[in-house]
N, C-alpha and C positions, 0 to 999 in steps of 0.2 A: 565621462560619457554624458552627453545630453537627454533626458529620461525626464517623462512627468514625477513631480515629487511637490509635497505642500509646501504653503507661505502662509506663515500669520502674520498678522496686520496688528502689530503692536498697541496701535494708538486706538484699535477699535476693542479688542480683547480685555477684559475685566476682570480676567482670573478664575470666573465661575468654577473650571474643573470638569465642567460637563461633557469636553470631546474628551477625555482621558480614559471614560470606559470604553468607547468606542473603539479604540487605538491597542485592540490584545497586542499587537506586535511593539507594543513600547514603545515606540515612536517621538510619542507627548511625555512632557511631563511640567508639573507646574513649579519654575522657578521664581524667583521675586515675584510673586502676583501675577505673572501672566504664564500661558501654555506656551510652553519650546519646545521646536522639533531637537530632540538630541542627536540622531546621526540620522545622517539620507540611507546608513544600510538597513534601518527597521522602519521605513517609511516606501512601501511599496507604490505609492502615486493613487492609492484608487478611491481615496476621498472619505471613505465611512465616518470620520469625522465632521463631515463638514455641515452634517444635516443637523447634527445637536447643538450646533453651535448659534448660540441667539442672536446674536452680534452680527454674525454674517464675517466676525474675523477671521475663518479661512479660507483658502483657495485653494485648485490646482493650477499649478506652472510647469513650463518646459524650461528646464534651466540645468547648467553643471551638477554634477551628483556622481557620487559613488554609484556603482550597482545594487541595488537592493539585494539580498542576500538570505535567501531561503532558509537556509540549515541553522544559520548564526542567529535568527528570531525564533526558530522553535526551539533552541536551548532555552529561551525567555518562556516562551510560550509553555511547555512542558509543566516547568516550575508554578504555576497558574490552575492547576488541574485540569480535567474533564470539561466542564462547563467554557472553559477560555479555550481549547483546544477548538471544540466544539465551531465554536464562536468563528475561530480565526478558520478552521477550514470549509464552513460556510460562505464567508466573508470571501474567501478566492475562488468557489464556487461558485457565489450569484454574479463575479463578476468574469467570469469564462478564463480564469487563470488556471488553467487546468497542466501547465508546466510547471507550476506553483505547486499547483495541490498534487499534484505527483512528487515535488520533493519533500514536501511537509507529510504524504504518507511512508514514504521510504523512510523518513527521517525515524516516525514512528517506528515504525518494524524493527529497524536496524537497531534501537533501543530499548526494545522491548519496552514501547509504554503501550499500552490499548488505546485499541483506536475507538474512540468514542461513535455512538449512533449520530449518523448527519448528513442532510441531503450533499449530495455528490452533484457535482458540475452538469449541466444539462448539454447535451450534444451539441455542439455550435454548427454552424450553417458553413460552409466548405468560403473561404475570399481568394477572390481570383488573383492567380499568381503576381506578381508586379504590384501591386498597390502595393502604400503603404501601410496598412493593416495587415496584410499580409507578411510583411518584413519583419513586424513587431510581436505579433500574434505568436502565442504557444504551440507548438507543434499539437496535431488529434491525437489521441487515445484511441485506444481497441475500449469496446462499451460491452457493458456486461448484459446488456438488455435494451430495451426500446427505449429508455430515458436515461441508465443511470451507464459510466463511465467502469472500465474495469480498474481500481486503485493501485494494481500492481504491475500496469501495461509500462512504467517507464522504471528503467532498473540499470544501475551502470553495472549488473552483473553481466548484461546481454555483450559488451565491450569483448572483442576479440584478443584470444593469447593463446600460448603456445604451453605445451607442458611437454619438458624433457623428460625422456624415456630410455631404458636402453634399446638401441635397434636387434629387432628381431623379422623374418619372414611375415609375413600377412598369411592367416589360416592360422587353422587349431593350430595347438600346443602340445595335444594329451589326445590319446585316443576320443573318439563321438560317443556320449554317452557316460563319460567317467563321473560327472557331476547331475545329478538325476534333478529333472526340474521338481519343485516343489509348490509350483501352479496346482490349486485345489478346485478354479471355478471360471468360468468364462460366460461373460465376457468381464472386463475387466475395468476397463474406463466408463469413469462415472457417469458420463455424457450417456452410453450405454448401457448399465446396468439397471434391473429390477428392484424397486425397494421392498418388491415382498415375495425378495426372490430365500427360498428355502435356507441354501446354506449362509444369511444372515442367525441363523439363529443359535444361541450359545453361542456366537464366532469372537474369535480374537480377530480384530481389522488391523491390517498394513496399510493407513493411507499415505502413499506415498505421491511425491513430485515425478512427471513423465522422467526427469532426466538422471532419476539415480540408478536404476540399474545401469544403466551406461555407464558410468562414471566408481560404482563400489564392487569389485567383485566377489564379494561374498553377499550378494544381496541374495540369493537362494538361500541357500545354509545358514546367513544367520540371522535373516529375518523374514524370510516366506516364507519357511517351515511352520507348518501349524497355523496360517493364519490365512484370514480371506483376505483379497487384496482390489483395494480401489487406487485407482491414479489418476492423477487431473494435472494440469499446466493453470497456476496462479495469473501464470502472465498473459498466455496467448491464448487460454480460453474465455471465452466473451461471454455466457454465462453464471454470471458467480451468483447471482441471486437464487437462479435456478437449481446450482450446484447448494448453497445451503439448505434450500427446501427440500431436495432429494437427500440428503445426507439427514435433515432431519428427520425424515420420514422411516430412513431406515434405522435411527437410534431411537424413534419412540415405538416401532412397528415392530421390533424384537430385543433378543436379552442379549444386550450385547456385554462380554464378559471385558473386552481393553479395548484399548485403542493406541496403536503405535504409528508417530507420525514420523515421515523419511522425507527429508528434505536438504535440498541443497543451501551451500552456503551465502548463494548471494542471497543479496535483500529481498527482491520481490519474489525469493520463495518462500518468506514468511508468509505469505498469504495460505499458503495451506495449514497453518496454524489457525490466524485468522478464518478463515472458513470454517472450518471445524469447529471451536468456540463458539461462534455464532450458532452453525447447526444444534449445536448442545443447549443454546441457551432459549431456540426455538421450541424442540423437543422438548424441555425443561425437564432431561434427565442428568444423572450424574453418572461417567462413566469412566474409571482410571485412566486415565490420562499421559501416556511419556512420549517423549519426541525426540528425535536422535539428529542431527546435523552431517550430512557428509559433503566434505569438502572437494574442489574441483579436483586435485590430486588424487582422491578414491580412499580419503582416510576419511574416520569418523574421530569428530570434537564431542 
């Protein structure tokens, strides 16, 4: 495919080493005295090199190339710590690669590395259909607020499939009423609820994902019993900033004895993990901590 991706200019490059910090994604590296791009797939086209450079020996080109490859640079990047992570998903932030920075948050999640504090992708401006910018441009984001993007609006969990079942009639099963709900408090979604609402206090918390009751059937019996229960969507709720400041409010505002989180197994339901951490780290309380995975089949990992 044809894609912007850098050129150094050999006969102007001195070896300095000074675009090599700039380049978290690996890109560069200095071979014989001079800086080589080593493959087009960790060289995303968007220049941060090119300012350090004294010489003026790099450029962008539109030329043949590989695809640049999101998931394949943050294995690099990972390995780098906090601070390069940091780096790199600024770096595709300030420059509105926000199809980027949605694979390099997945990427996170799906690996359980922590997602470092860093400004998020600023809302881009809508380009009208047909241009070329348009063609080339990252699909939008759902945004969690007036400036900042929601991190776990892209998820290839959203991808449609089918799950085999035995066929049965549609309607109960069992008599109405054989399974007694174990709902303690209403209302229930975070969007809606009080943070200094009473039955917080001493409570063992259920924060679960909108989609597990659907999907586990024993989510009454063997995980509402006994517990207040908050639910939120990681993905398609547009408040996350909101959502940690109200989650913090109610972990510094009462004694809360657990916290059990219920989440599904695709990737951008890690964000209610996410979420949660942060509210804790807001509050700056400590509060036992388990989390439980159920899978789109209705089993728990």
């Amino acid at each position: 495919m044809k894609r912007k991706i850098i050129s150094i200019d050999e006969t102007k490059c001195t070896g300095c080493g000074q675009c090599i910090p700039d380049c978290p994604e690996g890109a560069l590296q200095l071979i014989d005295g001079k800086a080589r791009l080593v493959s087009d797939l960790f060289c995303d086209g968007l220049g941060a090199c090119i300012g350090t450079c004294p010489e003026g020996a790099i450029e962008v080109i539109e030329r043949e190339a590989a695809p640049y490859d999101e998931k394949t640079v943050m294995e690099t990047i990972v390995k780098q710590g906090a601070p390069v992570i940091k780096a790199h998903l600024e770096h595709l932030g300030g420059h509105g690669q926000t199809a980027y920075y949605n694979e390099a948050i997945e990427f996170l999640i799906e690996n359980n590395v922590p997602i470092p504090d860093h400004k998020p992708p600023e809302r881009q401006k809508p380009v009208p259909f047909g241009t070329r910018s348009a063609r080339i441009s990252p699909a939008p984001v759902c945004h969690a607020g007036p400036h900042e993007p929601n991190p776990f609006a892209g998820c290839p969990g959203s991808s449609a499939r089918s799950i085999p079942r035995e066929s049965h009639p549609a309607g109960p099963r069992q008599p109405s009423g054989t399974g007694p709900s174990e709902l303690r408090q209403w209302p229930v979604q975070l969007a809606l609820v009080n943070p200094s609402a009473p039955y917080f206090d001493n409570a063992d918390l259920l924060i679960s994902a909108d989609c597990v009751p659907f999907a586990y059937p024993g989510f009454h019996a063997e995980f509402l019993k006994g517990r207040i229960l908050i639910i939120f969507c990681p993905k398609l709720d547009k408040d996350i900033e909101g959502y940690i400041e109200k989650l913090a409010a109610i972990f510094s505002g009462h004694t809360i004895r657990s916290i059990t989180i219920l989440r599904m197994e695709v990737p951008c339901c890690g964000g209610v993990r996410y979420i949660v951490e942060k509210a804790l780290a807001k509050a700056r309380v400590t509060i036992p901590l388990t989390e439980k995975i159920v899978t789109i089949e209705g089993t728990t990992q």
